[in-house]
N, C-alpha and C positions, 0 to 999 in steps of 0.2 A: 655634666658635673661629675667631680672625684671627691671622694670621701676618703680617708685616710684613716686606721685607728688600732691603738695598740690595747691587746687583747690578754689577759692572766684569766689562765682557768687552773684550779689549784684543787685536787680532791686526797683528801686525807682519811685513811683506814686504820682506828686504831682497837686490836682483837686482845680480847683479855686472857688468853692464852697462845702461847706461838706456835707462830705459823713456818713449818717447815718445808715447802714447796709451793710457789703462787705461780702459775700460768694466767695472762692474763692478756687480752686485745684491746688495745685503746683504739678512740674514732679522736682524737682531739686536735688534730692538723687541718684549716678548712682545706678542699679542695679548688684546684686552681680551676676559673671557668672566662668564657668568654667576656662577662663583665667582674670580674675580680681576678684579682693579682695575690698571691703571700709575698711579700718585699724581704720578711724572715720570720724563722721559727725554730722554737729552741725545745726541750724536754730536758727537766731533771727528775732522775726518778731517785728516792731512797727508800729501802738501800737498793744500792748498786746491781744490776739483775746481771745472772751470769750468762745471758741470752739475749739479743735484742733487734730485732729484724724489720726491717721497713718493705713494707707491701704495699701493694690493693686489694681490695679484696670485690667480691664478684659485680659490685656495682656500678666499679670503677673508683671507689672512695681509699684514697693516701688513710694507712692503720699499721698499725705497730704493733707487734707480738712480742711478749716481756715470757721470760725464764727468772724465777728468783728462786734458786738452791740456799741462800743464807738464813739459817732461820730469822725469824722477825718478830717482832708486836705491833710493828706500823708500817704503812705502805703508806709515801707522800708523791702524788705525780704530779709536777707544776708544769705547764705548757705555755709558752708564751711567744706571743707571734706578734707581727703589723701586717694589716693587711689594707690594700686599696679595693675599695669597691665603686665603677663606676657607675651613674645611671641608665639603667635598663628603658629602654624604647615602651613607651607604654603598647599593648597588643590593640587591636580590634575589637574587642567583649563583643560586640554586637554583628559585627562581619562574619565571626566566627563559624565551621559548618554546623548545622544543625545536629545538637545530642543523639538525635535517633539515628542519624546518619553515620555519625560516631560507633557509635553500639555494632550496628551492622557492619562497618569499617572491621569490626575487630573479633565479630562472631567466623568463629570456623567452619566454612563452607564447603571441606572436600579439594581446596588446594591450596596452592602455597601462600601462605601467608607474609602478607610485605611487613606489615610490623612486628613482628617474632619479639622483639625486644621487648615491647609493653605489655605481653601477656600475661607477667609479670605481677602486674601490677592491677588487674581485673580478678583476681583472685584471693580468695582468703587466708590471711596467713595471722601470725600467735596473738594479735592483739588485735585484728581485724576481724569479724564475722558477717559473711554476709545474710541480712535477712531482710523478711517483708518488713518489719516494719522500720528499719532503714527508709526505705525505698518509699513508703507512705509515708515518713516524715519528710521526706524530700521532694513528694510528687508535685507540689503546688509551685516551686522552683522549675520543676522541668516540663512545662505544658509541651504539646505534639509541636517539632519542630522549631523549638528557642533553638538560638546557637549556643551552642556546650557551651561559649566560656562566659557568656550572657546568665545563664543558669545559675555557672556555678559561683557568679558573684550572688545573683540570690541567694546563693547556699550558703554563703560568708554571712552574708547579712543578718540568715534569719537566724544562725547560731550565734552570732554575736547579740543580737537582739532577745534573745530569749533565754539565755546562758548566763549565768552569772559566776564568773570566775571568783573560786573558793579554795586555797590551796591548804584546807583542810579536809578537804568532800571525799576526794580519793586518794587510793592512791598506785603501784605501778599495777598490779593485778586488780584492780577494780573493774569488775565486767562494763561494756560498753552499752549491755541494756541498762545498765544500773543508770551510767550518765546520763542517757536518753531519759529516762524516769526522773530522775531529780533535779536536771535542770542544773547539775554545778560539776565545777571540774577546776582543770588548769589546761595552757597552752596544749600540754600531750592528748587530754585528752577531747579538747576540740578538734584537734587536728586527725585525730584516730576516727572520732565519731563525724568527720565529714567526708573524711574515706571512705566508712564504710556506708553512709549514704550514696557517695558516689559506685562505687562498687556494685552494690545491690543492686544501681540502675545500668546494670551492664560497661560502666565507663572506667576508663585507665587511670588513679590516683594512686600517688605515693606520698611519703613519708618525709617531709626535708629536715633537720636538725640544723638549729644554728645558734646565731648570739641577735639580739636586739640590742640597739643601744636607747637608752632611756634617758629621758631628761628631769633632773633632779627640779623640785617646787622652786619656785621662784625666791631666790636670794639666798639658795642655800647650795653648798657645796656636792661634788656628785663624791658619794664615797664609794672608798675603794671595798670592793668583794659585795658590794650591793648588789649586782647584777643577776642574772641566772642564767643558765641555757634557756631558748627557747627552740618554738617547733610551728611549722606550718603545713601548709598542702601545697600537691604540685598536680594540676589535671591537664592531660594529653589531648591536643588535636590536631590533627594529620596534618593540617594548612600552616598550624603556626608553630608547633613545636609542644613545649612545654610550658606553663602559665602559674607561676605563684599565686597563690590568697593565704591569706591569714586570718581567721577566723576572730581570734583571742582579741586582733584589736581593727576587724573590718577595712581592712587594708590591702591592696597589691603589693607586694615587697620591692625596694626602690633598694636605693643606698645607704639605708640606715639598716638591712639584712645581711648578715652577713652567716653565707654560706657554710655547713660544716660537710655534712655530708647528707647521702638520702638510700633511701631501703624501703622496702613494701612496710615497713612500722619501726618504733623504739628498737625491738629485738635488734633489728640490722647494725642500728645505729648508733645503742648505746656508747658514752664517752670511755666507758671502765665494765668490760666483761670478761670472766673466768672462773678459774676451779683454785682452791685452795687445801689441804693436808695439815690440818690442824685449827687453829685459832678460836673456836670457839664463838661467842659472842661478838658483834664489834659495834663502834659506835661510827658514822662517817659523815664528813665535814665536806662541803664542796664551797669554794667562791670563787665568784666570777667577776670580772672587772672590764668592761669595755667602755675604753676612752678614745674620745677624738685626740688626733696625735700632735695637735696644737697645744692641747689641754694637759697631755701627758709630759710634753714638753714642759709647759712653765710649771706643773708642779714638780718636777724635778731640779727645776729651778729654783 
């Protein structure tokens, strides 16, 4: 099956004093993968940046570097794209090679290492810690020889099960013992606190950023800039590759994910990061709107 859908991500900066130089990286193009397609994608930025360079950057994720010499009060970056996402083959979970097996797969033994790529991703980085008590809230998921990816839908489960999404609880620097302690969070920070469970038990997880599309209550219209970014996990195993979960809503990610980019956490990933030379305070607006492109059709009709 193909899913189609046209996508506005719109974030607005506005500083109560101006701002005379803004460097800044956007992540806001998804990247193109073997089950998705970009059909097109556009950027307007205001004001107009006297610099603007289209890259990758180290994780292989499509980002853009903005120069703005004009002084300013507001920075608007609108991104708007269509994208086709088809469905993904569901994996094995239970075929999968065994967690412990895993671990060893990626422990450093004194020679050459086949996966050099995901080491990466076993590691701690700025919103990720690894510790015991990660690895204890996760032990009951990973008894001696489950298959990773058998495991880590336990691990989906029991966060979903026990977590209760509060997008008032945290927020981007709220330490991840703190989540673990209270039990609330958002998408980011599900997704951070099952990494770092997976991490602490020796296994390769990253960071995916994307869009969900959501379905409006019954008889009522999807409005537009309702949406939000969201975020999942991606855990590594040597047999099958790479395996989405989503924690937030206990799910394998199909055709209704749509991919932005991924990095060992948020840091990598964020939509809007840089340095600015002035400005002061600011206040900032983000909306996000993904619609089915049937849908976005007839309301433009």
């Amino acid at each position: 099956m193909t899913a189609r859908y046209r996508i506005t991500h719109q974030t607005c900066y506005q500083y109560d004093h101006m701002v005379s130089l803004s460097q800044q990286l956007l992540h806001v193009e998804p990247r193109p993968l073997d089950w998705q397609r970009v059909l097109s994608a556009s950027l307007h930025i205001q004001p107009k940046p006297a610099q603007q360079h289209d890259q990758q950057d180290p994780f292989g994720n499509p980002c853009t570097r903005l120069e703005l010499t004009q002084p300013h009060q507001a920075l608007v970056i609108s991104a708007e794209m269509q994208i086709e996402v088809l469905s993904r083959p569901r994996p094995g979970l239970d075929a999968s090679l065994a967690w412990d097996e895993v671990v060893a797969t990626c422990r450093y033994a004194g020679r050459p290492q086949p996966h050099l790529e995901v080491l990466p991703f076993r590691q701690e980085s700025p919103h990720v810690r690894i510790k015991h008590e990660f690895a204890r809230y996760a032990a009951g998921c990973f008894p001696a020889g489950r298959p990773v990816l058998a495991g880590a839908r336990a691990l989906m489960e029991q966060i979903h099960d026990e977590f209760t999404f509060d997008a008032e609880a945290t927020q981007i620097g709220t330490p991840l013992m703190e989540v673990l302690e209270r039990r609330r969070g958002v998408c980011q920070d599900f997704a951070h606190l099952m990494i770092a469970c997976l991490r602490s038990l020796g296994l390769p997880a990253r960071y995916v950023s994307g869009y969900l599309l959501t379905q409006p209550p019954p008889g009522q219209p999807r409005l537009i800039g309702a949406d939000a970014s969201h975020a999942w996990v991606s855990v590594w195993c040597p047999r099958t590759g790479w395996v989405d979960f989503d924690p937030t809503n206990r799910v394998i990610p199909d055709d209704q994910h749509i991919t932005l980019a991924w990095g060992r956490d948020f840091s990598d990933v964020s939509p809007l990061r840089g340095v600015i030379i002035g400005g002061g305070s600011h206040q900032l607006e983000v909306e996000v709107t993904v619609m089915p492109l049937d849908e976005a059709g007839a309301a433009r009709g």
